[in-house]
N, C-alpha and C positions, 0 to 999 in steps of 0.2 A: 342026633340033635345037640344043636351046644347050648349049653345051662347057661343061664344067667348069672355073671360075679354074685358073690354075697360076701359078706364079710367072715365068714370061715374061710373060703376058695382066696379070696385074697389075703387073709392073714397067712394061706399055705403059700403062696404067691409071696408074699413078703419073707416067710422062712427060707426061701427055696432061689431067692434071687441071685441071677449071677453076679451082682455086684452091691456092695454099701449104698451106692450113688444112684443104682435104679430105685430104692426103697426111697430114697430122700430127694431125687426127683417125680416122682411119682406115689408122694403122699395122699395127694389128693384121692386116690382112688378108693382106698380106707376110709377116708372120710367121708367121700359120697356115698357108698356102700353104706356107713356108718349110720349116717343122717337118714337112708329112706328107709332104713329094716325096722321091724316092730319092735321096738327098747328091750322089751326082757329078753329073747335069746340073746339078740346083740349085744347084751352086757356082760352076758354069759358069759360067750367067746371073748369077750375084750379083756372081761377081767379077770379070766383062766389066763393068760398069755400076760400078766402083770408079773409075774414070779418066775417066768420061765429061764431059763440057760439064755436063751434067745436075747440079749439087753436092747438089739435094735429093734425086736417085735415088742416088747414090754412097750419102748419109747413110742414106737408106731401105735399101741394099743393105748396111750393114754392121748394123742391127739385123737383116737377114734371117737373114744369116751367123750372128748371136748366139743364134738358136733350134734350126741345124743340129746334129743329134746327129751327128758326124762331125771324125775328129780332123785330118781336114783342117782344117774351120773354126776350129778352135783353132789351126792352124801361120799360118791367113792375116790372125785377129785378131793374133798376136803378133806375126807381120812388119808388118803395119799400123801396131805403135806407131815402126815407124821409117820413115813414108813421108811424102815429101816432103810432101803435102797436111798442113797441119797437123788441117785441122778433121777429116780422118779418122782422125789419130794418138787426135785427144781423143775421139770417139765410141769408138773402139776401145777405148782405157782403160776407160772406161763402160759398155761390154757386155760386155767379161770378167768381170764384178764377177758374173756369173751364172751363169760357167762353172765348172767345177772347177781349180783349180790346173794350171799350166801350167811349169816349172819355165826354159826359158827366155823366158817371158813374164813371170815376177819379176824375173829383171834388168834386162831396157826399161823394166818401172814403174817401178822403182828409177829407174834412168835421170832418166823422168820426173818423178818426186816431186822430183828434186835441180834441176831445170829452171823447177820452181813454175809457177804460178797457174792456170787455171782446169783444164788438164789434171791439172797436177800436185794439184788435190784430188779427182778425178778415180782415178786413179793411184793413190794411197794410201786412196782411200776402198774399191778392188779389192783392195789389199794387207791392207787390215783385215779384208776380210768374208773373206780366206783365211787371216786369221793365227795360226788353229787349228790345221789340219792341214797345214800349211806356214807355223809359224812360226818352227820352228828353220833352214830354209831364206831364207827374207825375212831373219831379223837378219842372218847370216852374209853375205846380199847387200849389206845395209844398213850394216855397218862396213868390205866392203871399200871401199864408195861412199865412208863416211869417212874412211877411208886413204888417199883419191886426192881427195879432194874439198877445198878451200882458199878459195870462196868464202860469208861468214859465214853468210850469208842462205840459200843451197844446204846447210850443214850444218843450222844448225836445222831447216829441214824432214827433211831424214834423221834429225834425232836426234828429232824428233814423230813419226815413221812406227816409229822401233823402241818408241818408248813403245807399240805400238799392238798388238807381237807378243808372243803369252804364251810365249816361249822364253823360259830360264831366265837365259843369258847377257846378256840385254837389262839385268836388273838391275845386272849388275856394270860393263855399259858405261855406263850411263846415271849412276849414283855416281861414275864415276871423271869423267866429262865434268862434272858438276856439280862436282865442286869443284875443277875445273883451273883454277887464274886466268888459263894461257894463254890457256885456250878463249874463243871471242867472246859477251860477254853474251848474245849472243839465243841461242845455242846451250845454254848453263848455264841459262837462264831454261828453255829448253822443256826440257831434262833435269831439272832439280826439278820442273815441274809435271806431267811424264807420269808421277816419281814417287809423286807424291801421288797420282796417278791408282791404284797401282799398288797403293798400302795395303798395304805391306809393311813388314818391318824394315830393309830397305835405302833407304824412305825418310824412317821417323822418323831415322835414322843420319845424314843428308844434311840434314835440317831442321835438325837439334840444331845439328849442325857451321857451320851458317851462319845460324844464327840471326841474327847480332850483323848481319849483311850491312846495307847501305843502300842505297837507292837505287829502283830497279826489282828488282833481283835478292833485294833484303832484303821487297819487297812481294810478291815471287811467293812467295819461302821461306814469309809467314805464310796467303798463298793454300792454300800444298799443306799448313800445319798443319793447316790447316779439313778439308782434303781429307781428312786420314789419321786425323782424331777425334782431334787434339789439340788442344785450347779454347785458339784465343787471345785471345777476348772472349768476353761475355757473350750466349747466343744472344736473340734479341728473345723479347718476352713470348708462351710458348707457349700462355697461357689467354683472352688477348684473344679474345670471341667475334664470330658474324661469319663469312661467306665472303671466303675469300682471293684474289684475282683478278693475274694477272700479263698483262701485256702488253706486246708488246714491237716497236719497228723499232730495228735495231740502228747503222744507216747516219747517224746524226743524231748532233749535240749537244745534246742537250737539255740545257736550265735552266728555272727559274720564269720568266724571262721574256725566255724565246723570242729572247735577243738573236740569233741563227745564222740563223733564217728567210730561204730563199731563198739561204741558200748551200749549193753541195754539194749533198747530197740531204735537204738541209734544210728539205723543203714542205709542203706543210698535210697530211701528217700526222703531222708532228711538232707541229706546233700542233695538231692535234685530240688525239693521246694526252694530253698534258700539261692540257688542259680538260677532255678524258672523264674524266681518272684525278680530279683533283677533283669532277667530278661522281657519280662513283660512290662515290668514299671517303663523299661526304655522305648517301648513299641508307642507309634502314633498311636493315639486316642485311647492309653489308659492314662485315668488319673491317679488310680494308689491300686494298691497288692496290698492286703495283708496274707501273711503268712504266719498261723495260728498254731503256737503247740503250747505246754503247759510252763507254768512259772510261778511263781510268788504272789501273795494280793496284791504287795506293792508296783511288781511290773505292769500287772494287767491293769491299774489304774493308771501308770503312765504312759499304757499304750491309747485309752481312749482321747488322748489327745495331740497324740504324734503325728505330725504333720509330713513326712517323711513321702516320700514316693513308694517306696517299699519298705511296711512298717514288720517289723518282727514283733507279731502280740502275743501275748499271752492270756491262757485260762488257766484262774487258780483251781488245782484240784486237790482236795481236804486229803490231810496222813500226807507221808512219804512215798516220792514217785516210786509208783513200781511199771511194771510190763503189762502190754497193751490187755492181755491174756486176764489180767489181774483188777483193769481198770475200770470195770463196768459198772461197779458201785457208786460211783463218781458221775455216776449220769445226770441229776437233778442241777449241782454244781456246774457241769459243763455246759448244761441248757443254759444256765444262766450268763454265765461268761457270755458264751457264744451270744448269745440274744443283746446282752450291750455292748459288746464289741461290733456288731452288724449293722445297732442299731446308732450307736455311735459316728461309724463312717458311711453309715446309709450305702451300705453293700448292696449292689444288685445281683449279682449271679454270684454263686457258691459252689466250688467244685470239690467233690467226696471220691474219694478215691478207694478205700474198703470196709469193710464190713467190720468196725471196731465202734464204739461208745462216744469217739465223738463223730461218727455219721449216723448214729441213731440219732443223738441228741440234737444236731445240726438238721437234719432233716425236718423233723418237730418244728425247730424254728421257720426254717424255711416257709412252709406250711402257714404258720402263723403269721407271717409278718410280708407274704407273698412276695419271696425271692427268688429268681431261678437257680434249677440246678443242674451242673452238669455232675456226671457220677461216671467214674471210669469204671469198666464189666471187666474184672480179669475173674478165670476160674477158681477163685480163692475164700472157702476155701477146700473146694473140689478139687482139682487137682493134688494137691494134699494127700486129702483122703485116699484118693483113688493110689498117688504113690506108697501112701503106706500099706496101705491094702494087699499091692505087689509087693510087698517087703516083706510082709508078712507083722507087721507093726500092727497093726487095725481087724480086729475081725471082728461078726457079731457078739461072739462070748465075751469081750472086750469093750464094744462099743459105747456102752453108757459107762463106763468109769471112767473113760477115756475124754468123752462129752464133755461131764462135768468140770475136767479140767482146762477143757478146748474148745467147748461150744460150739462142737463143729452143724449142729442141728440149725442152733439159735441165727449165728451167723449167714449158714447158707441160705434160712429164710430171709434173712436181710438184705442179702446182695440182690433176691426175686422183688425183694418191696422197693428197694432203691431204683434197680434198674427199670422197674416197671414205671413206677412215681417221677422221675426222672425227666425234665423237659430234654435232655437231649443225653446221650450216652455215648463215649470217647472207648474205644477200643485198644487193646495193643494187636500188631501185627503178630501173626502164626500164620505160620503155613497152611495150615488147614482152621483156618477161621471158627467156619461157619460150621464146621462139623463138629470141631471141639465144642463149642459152645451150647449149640444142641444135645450131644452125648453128654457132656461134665455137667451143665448147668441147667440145663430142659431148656433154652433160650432160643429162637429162631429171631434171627438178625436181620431177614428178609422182608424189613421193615419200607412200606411204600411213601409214607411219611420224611424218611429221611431225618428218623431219630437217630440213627448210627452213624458215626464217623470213625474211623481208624487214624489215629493218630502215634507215631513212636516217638519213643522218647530221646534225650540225646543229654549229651555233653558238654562241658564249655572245655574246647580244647586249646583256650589260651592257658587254660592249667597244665595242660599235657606239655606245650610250648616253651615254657616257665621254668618247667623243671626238669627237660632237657636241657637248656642253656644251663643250669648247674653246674653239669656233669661237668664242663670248661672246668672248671676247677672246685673238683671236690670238698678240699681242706677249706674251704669258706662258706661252704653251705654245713648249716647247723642239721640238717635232716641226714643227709650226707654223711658226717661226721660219726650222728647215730649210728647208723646202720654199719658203718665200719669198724664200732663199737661194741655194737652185737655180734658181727661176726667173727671177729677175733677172739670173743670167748668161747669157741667152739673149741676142740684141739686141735693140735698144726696142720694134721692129715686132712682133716676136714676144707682148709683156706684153699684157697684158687678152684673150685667149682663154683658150677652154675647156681643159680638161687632157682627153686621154684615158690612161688606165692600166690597165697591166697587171700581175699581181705572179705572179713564180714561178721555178721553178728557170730557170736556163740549159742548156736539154736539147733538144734535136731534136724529142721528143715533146711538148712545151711549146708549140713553134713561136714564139718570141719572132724569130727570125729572116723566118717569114715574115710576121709582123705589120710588120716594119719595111718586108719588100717591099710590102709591100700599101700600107703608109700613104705612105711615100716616092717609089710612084711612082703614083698617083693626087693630082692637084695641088687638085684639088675638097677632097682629107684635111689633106693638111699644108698648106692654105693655112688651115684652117677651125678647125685644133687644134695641140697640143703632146703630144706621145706624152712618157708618162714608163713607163721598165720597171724595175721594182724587181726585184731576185734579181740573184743569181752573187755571187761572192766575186772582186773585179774585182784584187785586189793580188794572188792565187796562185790562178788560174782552175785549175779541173781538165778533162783534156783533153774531158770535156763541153763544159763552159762555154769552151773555147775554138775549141773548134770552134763555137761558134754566134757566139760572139761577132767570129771569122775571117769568117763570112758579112752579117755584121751589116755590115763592116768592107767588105767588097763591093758589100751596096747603097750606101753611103753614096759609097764611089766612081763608080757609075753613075749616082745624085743627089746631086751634091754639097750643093745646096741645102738637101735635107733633116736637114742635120746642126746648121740652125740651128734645129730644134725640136725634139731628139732631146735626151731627158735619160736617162744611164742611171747613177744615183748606186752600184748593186751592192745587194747583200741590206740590209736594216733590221727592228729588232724587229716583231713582230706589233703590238704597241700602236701605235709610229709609223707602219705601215701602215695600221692605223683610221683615224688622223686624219686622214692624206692622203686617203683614199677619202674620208672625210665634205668636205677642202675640194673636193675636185674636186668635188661635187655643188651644194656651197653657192656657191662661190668665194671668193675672199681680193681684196677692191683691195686696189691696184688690178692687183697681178700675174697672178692668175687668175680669167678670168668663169666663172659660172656655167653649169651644162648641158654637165657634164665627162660622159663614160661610160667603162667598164672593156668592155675586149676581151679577149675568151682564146681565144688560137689554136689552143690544141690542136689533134694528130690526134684524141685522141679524151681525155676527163675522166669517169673510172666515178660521180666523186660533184659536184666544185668545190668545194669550201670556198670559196674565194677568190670565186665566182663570188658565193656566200651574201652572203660579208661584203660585198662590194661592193652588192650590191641591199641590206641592211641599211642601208646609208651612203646610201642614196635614189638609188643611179646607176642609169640603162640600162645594160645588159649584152648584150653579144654572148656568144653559146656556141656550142659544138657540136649540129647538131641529134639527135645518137643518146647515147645513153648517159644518166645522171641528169640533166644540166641540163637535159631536154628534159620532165621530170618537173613541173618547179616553175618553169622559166622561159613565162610567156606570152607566147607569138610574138606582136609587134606591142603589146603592151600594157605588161611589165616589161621585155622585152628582147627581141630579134633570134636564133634560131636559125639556124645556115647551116653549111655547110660549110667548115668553117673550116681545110681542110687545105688548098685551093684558093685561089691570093693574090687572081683576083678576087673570088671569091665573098664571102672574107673584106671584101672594099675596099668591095661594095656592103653587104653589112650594115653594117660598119662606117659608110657614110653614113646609112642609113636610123637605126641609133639615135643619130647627133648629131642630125637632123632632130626622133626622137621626144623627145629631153632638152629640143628646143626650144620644147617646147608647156609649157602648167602641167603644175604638177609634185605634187600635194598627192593627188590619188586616185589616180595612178600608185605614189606610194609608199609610200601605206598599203594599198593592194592589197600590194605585193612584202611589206612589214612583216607583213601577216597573213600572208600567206603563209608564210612563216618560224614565225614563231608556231604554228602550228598543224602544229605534229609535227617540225621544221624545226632545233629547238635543241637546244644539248647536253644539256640536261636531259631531255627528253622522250627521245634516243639512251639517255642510260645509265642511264632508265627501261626502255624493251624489253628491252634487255639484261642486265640485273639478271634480269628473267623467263627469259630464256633460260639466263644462268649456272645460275640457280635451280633450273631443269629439271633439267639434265643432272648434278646433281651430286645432286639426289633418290634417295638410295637403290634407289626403286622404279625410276627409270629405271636402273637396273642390272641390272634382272632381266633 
C-alpha cells in the first residue's frame, strides 16, 4: 500500500533529490504537506532540518514553517531573523511578508532594514505589506531605530521604511528630517521623496521650503514636485498618437553609443534595448519607446518631459551604481521612478525581461496604474543553477551561502510570479522549447489562450556593414588603429596570427576565465592564436569582474607563457567592437592574419547577441550547445556547438573552428549572413513585437 506524502517523507524527498531545481520547482509540495499536518509534529520536522548540513532543506524548511497555521511558527520565523545562518535570517524576512503581523518580529525587521542590502529589502518589503494594520507600531519602531541609529546609509534606509507606513506621525517625522541641514543628505533626500510619495500638505510644505536647494537634494525636491502634482515643467505632448511602449534594464549606462558595453552589467542587452528602442520608435503606429535604465535625479527629471520618439530615461537609484546582483535595495526608489516616468508618458504596455529589481518594482506599478505587460520567460535563473550544479560549483552543502549572494530562490520565484501575472509572454527560440521550460522552470507553454509567443532576437547589421567598409582603409579608422595598437605590443613572434575573440561582461557566468583555461593550457591554442577578451571595466572592476579577473590572474601563473598572447584591453563601445570582429575575420598586415574566430564560454547564453554580431563579421563561432545559439548556429558549418562550461571540451571546439576559418571562407559566410537575415535582425525583432504589444493592449483583449 502506498502511504500518503507527509512532510517527513518529503523533507526525505527534498534531501535525496536528483537535482537543486527539482527542490525549487516543486516547492509547493512542502508546503502543502506543511499547511494540512497537525502544527506540533510538523514543526518538529521543520525545525530539526533548520541547522542541518542540508542548506537547501534548512531554506525548504523555513517556507514550510511560512504556511504553518500555528503561533509557534510565527515565534520561530521571528527568532530566525536573529540566527546566525545569514541566508536563513533573509529567507525568514521573506516569509513573514505572508503572515499577519507579529509585534516582536517588527523590531528584528527594523533591525534588519537598518543593516540593508538584499535582506534588508527583504525586511522592509514585510514591513510595508504590514503597514496598515501595524503602522502606527512600525514608525514608532522606526524612530526609536533613528534615535539610536548614527550611520548615514542605515538612516536613510529607516527613514524609506517610515515613508512606507500610513501612521500619521510619519509625516511630522519625515518634514522635520527633511529640512534638518544636520541630517545626512541621503537621509533628507529619501525624507522628501517618500514625501512626495505621500501627496500630502506636509509635502508641498517641504517642497516649497526648499525649493531654492541645489544639488542632488534640489533635484529630488523637483522629483517629489512631479510627485505631489505641482508642474515643474511642461508635461510632453499628450495628443502624439501611436502606442506608447516602455522598457526597461535598469543595471546599465546607457547612451546613444553604447560607450559602457561590457562594463559592469553592461552586455548585449544593453545594446539590444538601445537598437530595439530605435527600431520600434520607426515602426507604423508607435508613438514613443522609452527605454529606462538608471542615471542622476537631474536626468530622470529631464526625461519626464522629452518629447523624443525614442526617449533614453532614466531612474535615479540612491548610493553608487553597482550590479544588478547588488541592486535590490533600491526597490522603493525604482517604484518610484518607474511610476512617474509611466505616468508621465502614459505608457501602456511594459515589457520586463528578468527576474532583477526593477521587474519587481515595475510590475507593482503595472498592477497599480493598470498597464499591460509583456515579460520575456527565459530559464534564468535555472539554467544557471542547473549549469553550475554540473560544474560542480552549486551543491546543497553550498546552496544557502551561495543564495544569499545570488538569490537564486528569490529570483526564480519571480520569473513563476511574472510569468504567470503576465498579460502575454515573449519566448526565445530552443530547440527543445517546451521541454526545457517544463524541466528548468515547472512551466508548461501549452497554453490554449495564446499567452505565448516565440519571438528571437536580432541585430542591426548596418553596424556589421559599417565596419566592414573600414577595413578599405585601416590607417583612418580610429578603432582600427586601436587594435593594431594592441597588437603590436605583443612580442614579434606573436604578429601575423589569427586573432581569436571574445566580447562580454566579466562574470562567472560568461566564463571568460575558463576560456583563458582552455586556451592557455592547450599549446596546439595558444601557439596557433591571440586570445583578445573585450569587457570588465579594468580601472575599478566590480567584485564580479574581479573575481574573474583574480582567476584569470591564476592561469596565467600556472602558464606563464600564455601571457604573451593574452590581450585583455577592458570594455569598448559596441561600434569598436564591429570593427574588431570584422578584422579578426579579414585580418590587418601585417599584425593580424586572417581566419580569426569568436569563442563564448558561457555556462549557458538564452539568446547571444554577440554570438550574432560576430557570425555577421564573417567569423566561426564557438557556443553553447543548449539554449538559442544552438538555434542559428550550424554545427560544423557556421560554428562549433559544445560544452562550453567544460575547459576541455571548450579547447577542442575551440581547435576544430580555427581548423574550420582555415578553409574558404565565401559560402560559409553568406550562409551565417542569410541566416541573420531571415528573422535574425532587429528589425524583423521589433516587427513581432509591435504584433504582440499590439494585442494585448486591443481593447478586445481585455475582455
Amino acid at each position: 500500500m502506498v502511504m500518503p506524502p507527509t512532510v517527513s517523507s518529503v523533507l526525505h524527498e527534498v534531501r535525496h533529490s536528483a537535482s537543486l531545481l527539482d527542490v525549487l520547482r516543486d516547492e509547493h509540495s512542502l508546503a502543502h504537506e506543511a499547511a494540512r499536518g497537525q502544527a506540533p509534529p510538523v514543526m518538529r520536522e521543520l525545525v530539526a532540518a533548520l541547522d542541518g548540513a542540508d542548506e537547501l532543506a534548512a531554506l525548504s524548511a523555513v517556507h514550510g514553517i511560512g504556511v504553518v497555521v500555528d503561533d509557534e511558527a510565527d515565534a520561530v520565523l521571528s527568532r530566525l531573523l536573529s540566527h546566525p545562518r545569514a541566508f536563513l535570517r533573509e529567507h525568514a524576512a521573506w516569509v513573514l511578508r505572508s503572515r499577519l503581523p507579529r509585534l516582536d518580529a517588527i523590531d528584528r525587521l527594523v533591525q534588519v532594514v537598518a543593516a540593508g542590502g538584499f535582506s534588508g529589502m527583504l525586511a522592509q518589503r514585510t514591513l510595508e505589506s504590514w503597514g496598515g494594520p501595524a503602522g502606527d507600531h512600525i514608525a514608532a519602531d522606526v524612530l526609536r531605530g533613528l534615535a539610536e541609529v548614527r550611520d548615514p546609509q542605515a538612516r536613510a534606509r529607516l527613514v524609506e521604511t517610515l515613508g512606507l507606513t500610513g501612521a500619521e506621525a510619519a509625516d511630522q517625522a519625515l518634514s522635520r528630517i527633511a529640512l534638518d541641514p544636520a541630517e545626512s543628505p541621503a537621509a533628507r533626500a529619501r525624507a522628501v521623496a517618500a514625501l512626495g510619495d505621500r501627496r500630502g500638505e506636509a509635502g508641498i510644505r517641504v517642497v516649497e521650503s526648499l525649493w531654492a536647494a541645489d544639488g542632488e537634494l534640489g533635484a529630488v525636491v523637483r522629483l517629489a514636485a512631479t510627485d505631489l502634482g505641482m508642474p515643474a515643467a511642461d508635461a510632453p505632448d499628450d495628443d502624439e498618437p501611436g502606442l506608447r511602449i516602455a522598457q526597461l534594464f535598469l543595471h546599465a549606462d546607457i547612451d546613444r553609443k553604447l560607450s559602457r558595453a561590457g562594463a559592469g552589467d553592461n552586455g548585449g542587452i544593453a545594446t539590444l534595448l538601445v537598437r530595439l528602442g530605435d527600431a520600434l520608435a520607426a515602426r507604423t503606429g508607435v508613438g514613443r519607446v522609452l527605454t529606462v535604465s538608471r542615471g542622476a535625479p537631474e536626468r530622470a527629471l529631464a526625461a519626464l518631459t522629452d518629447r523624443e520618439r525614442h526617449v533614453l530615461a532614466t531612474v535615479p537609484m540612491p548610493g553608487p551604481a553597482v550590479n544588478a546582483v547588488d541592486a535590490w535595495p533600491a526597490r522603493v526608489a525604482v517604484r518610484r521612478g518607474l511610476r512617474r516616468l509611466l505616468r508621465a508618458h502614459r505608457v501602456e504596455v511594459l515589457h520586463l525581461r528578468m527576474a532583477e529589481v526593477g521587474s519587481l518594482a515595475a510590475a507593482e506599478v503595472a498592477a497599480e496604474m493598470g498597464i499591460r505587460v509583456v515579460f520575456t520567460l527565459a530559464p534564468d535563473p535555472h539554467a544557471t543553477i542547473a549549469a553550475l550544479e554540473r560544474t560542480g560549483g552549486l551543491r546543497r552543502d553550498n546552496f544557502g551561502v551561495i543564495d544569499e549572494r545570488e538569490h537564486y530562490w528569490f529570483r526564480a520565484r519571480l520569473v513563476q510570479r511574472l510569468a504567470a501575472e503576465a498579460d502575454h509572454v515573449v519566448l526565445f527560440p530552443r530547440p527543445d522549447l517546451a521541454d526545457d521550460l517544463r524541466a528548468l522552470v515547472g512551466i508548461e507553454i501549452g497554453d490554449p489562450a495564446g499567452r505565448y509567443s516565440v519571438v528571437a532576437e536580432g541585430i542591426d547589421l548596418k553596424v556589421s556593414a559599417a565596419a566592414a567598409a573600414e577595413l578599405s582603409d585601416p590607417a583612418g579608422s580610429l578603432a582600427l588603429t586601436e587594435l593594431n595598437a594592441l597588437v603590436a605590443t605583443l612580442p614579434a613572434e606573436r604578429h601575423g596570427l589569427p586573432l581569436a575573440m571574445s566580447v562580454g561582461r566579466l562574470h562567472r557566468v560568461k566564463g571568460m576565465a575558463t576560456l583563458v583555461q582552455a586556451w592557455a593550457g592547450e599549446p596546439a591554442l595558444r601557439e596557433r592564436c591571440n586570445l583578445l577578451i573585450v569587457g570588465g571595466d579594468l580601472a575599478d572592476p566590480s567584485p564580479d569582474e574581479r573575481e574573474q579577473l583574480d582567476l584569470i590572474a591564476g592561469v596565467l601563473r600556472e602558464h606563464p607563457e600564455a601571457a604573451a598572447g593574452l590581450l585583455m584591453p577592458g570594455h569598448r563601445p559596441n561600434d569598436t567592437v564591429a570593427r574588431w570582429l570584422a578584422a579578426a575575420h579579414t585580418g590587418i598586415e601585417p599584425p593580424i592574419a586572417s581566419g580569426g574566430v569568436y569563442v563564448c564560454a558561457s555556462l549557458k547564453e538564452e539568446f547571444g547577441l554577440a554570438l550574432l554580431e560576430a557570425m555577421a563579421a564573417g567569423l566561426v563561432v564557438v557556443g553553447p550547445d543548449a539554449g538559442g545559439p544552438a538555434t542559428y548556429i550550424e554545427h560544423g558549418v557556421t560554428g562549433i556547438l559544445a560544452r562550453t562550461g567544460y575547459p576541455d571540451d571548450l579547447a577542442a571546439a575551440f581547435v576544430a573552428a580555427l581548423d574550420l576559418a582555415s578553409r574558404p571562407a565565401s559560402s560559409r559566410v553568406g550562409r551565417a549572413r542569410d541566416r541573420i537575415s531571415d528573422g535574425l535582425t532587429v528589425e524583423s525583432m521589433a516587427g513581432n513585437l509591435v504584433g504582440v504589444y499590439t494585442s494585448v493592449t486591443d481593447p478586445e483583449s481585455r475582455s
